[in-house]
C-alpha positions, 0 to 999 in steps of 0.5 A, a space after each residue: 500500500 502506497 501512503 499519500 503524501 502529506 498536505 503542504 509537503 511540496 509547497 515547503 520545499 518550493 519555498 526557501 525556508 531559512 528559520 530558527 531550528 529549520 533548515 531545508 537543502 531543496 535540490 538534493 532533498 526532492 532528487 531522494 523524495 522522487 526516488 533517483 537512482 542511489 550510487 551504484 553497488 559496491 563489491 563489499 569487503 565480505 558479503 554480508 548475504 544471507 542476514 534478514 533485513 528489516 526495520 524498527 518501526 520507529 524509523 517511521 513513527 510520525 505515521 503512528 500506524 499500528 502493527 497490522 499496518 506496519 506489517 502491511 508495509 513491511 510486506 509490501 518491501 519484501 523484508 525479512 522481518 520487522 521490530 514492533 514496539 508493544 504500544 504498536 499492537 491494538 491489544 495484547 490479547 492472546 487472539 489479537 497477537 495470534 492474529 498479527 503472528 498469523 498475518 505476518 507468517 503470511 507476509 514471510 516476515 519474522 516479528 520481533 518485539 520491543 517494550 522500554 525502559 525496564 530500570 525503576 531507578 531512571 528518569 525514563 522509569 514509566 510508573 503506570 508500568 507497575 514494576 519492573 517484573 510485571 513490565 518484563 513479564 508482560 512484554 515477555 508473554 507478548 514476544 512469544 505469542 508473536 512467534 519473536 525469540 527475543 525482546 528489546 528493553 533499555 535502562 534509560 536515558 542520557 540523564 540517567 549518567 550526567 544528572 542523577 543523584 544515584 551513579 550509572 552503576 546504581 541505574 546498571 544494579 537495578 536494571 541487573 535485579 530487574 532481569 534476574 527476576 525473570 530468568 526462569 519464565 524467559 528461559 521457559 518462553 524461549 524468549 530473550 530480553 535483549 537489552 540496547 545501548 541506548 542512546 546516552 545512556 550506556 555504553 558498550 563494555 557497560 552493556 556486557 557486564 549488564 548482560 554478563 551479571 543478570 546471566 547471558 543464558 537468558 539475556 542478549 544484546 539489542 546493538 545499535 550501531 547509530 548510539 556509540 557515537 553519542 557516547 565516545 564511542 566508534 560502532 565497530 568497537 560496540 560491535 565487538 564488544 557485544 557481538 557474542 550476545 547480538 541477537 537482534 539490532 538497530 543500524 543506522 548510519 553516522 557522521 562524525 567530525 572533529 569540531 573545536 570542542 571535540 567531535 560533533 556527530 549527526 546520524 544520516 540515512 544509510 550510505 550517507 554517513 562515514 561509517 564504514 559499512 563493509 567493514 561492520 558487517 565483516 566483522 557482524 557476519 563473523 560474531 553474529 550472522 544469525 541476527 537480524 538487521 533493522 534499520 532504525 534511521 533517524 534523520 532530520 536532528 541537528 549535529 550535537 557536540 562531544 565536548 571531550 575537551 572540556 574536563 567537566 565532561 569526563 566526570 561522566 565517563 571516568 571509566 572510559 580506556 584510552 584505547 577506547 578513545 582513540 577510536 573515537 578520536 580516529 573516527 572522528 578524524 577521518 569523518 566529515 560534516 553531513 554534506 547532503 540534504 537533509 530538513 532539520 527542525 529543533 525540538 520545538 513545536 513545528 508548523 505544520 507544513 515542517 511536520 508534514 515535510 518531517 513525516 514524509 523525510 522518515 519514509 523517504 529516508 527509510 526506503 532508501 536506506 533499505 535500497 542501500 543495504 540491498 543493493 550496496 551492502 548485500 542484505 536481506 533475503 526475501 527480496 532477492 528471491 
């Protein structure tokens, strides 16, 4: 099913919008939004065929469709396989869920389920969620009656590590409690809560202690490749760190660059950053080929600044090796600014033509970055059937 497009889209682009929190590079921007030939594919450095392709809805989530909608849609793209977050299904009763797992069997496409955060001490705890074990249960139970084998969660949020009363060790404690609680009925389901680096929150060895001290029998890791760089952190070393305990992922793309203060990042389409692709799904083939690739692509946010050079900013990281640093130092070096087009708004309220404009980006954005791990980098299975 093809969605319109939203009202007012091609008047903003016909105009040239220069406005605090907006920026728009028409040219470039309406070539992708039409659908213009992406640049032709490359030999990777190692196939990375035969790793199912999908995408996290919330690449896509100013839609607000839900998961019978978004299958539809996944169908419709011939992927392999979708991650659904638990708001995204209209109930979880057990007819309405075997309904969904029945439809996406249908579509020859694998669900894979999400809920949130599961760390009764962070900013990002949802009281109304109970309390951990209910939340975990009831995400667990919805995972297994939509045929998924695993179950992203995450601890919380970038505050969690720069402005908490209780240190990030603290928030990493409570979130260990809270997944031994349900050791036994996620080995019993089959179901493995897999937790993200989310971003700002955790990082990468953090991760694995997380996993390794609640029990990597029953938890894994949800990695995504676009959060390392928010944390002083290259996403190949997060690969590495966590590919032994990968089992479902978000992978977008990032640029990062030195800047007077450090680094500045900003996350991209696929193939529109400097991360080097070829190389990541090298080494994902070699650690965790049996997990599958959802594209989470964010776009049209502003780059933010690493200020590593600021003594303060270390405060929150005083665990961090030099050798993870200069990774980062390295990447950033041999990084650049985003030179393409991209709509950016700030996190104000927008008018409603920037909104409608936003919505549309996402999708365009999210397509093309599905072409791109295809045709460029090899992934997926149905579409090439």
């Amino acid at each position: 099913m093809t969605a319109e497009k939203p009202a007012g889209f091609s008047l903003l682009l016909q105009s040239k919008v220069s406005k605090k929190g907006l920026t728009v590079r028409r040219r470039t921007f309406l070539q992708t939004a039409s659908g213009l030939a992406l640049s032709a594919p490359q030999s990777p450095a190692a196939s990375a065929e035969g790793i199912r392709l999908g995408f996290d809805t919330y690449s896509i989530r100013a839609y607000k469709w839900e998961a019978m909608k978004l299958l539809e849609y996944a169908g419709g793209l011939k992927l392999d396989t979708i991650q659904c977050s638990i708001h995204e299904f209209e109930s979880l009763d057990p007819a309405y869920l075997r309904k969904a797992k029945d439809y996406a069997a249908s579509l020859g496409i694998a669900i894979d389920f999400g809920i949130g955060c599961i760390c009764p001490t962070s900013k990002s705890w949802n009281k109304k969620d109970g309390d951990p074990t209910t939340y975990l249960t009831k995400g667990l139970r919805a995972a297994k009656a939509v045929g998924a084998t695993s179950m992203r969660c995450f601890l919380g949020r970038g505050d969690d590590r720069h402005d908490s009363p209780i240190p990030i060790e603290g928030h990493m404690e409570a979130t260990i409690k809270a997944l031994r609680t349900v050791r036994n009925l996620a080995l019993d389901l089959g179901v493995r809560p897999a937790l993200e680096n989310h971003n700002t929150d955790v990082r990468a060895q953090e991760v694995k202690t997380i996993i390794e001290q609640a029990g990597k029998d029953f938890t894994a890791s949800c990695l995504d490749a676009g959060n390392p760089v928010t944390l002083m952190e290259d996403p190949l070393y997060a690969l590495e760190v966590l590919g032994p305990y990968v089992v479902t992922t978000h992978v977008r793309d990032s640029v990062v660059f030195e800047h007077e203060q450090g680094a500045a990042w900003q996350w991209t389409a696929l193939g529109d950053g400097c991360i080097d692709f070829n190389k990541f799904f090298a080494t994902f083939r070699r650690l965790c080929p049996k997990a599958p690739v959802h594209l989470e692509i964010i776009t049209g946010r502003p780059p933010q600044v690493v200020p590593y050079f600021d003594a303060a900013f270390w405060k929150d990281f005083p665990k961090t090796t030099g050798a993870e640093f200069v990774r980062y130092v390295a990447l950033a070096k041999r990084g650049h600014p985003f030179l393409g087009t991209m709509l950016v708004a700030g996190t104000e309220k927008q008018p409603p033509e920037t909104d409608a404009a936003l919505k549309l980006q996402q999708r365009t954005d999210l397509e093309r970055s599905l072409e791109y791990a295809k045709k460029t980098l090899g992934l997926g299975i149905r579409w090439k059937g």
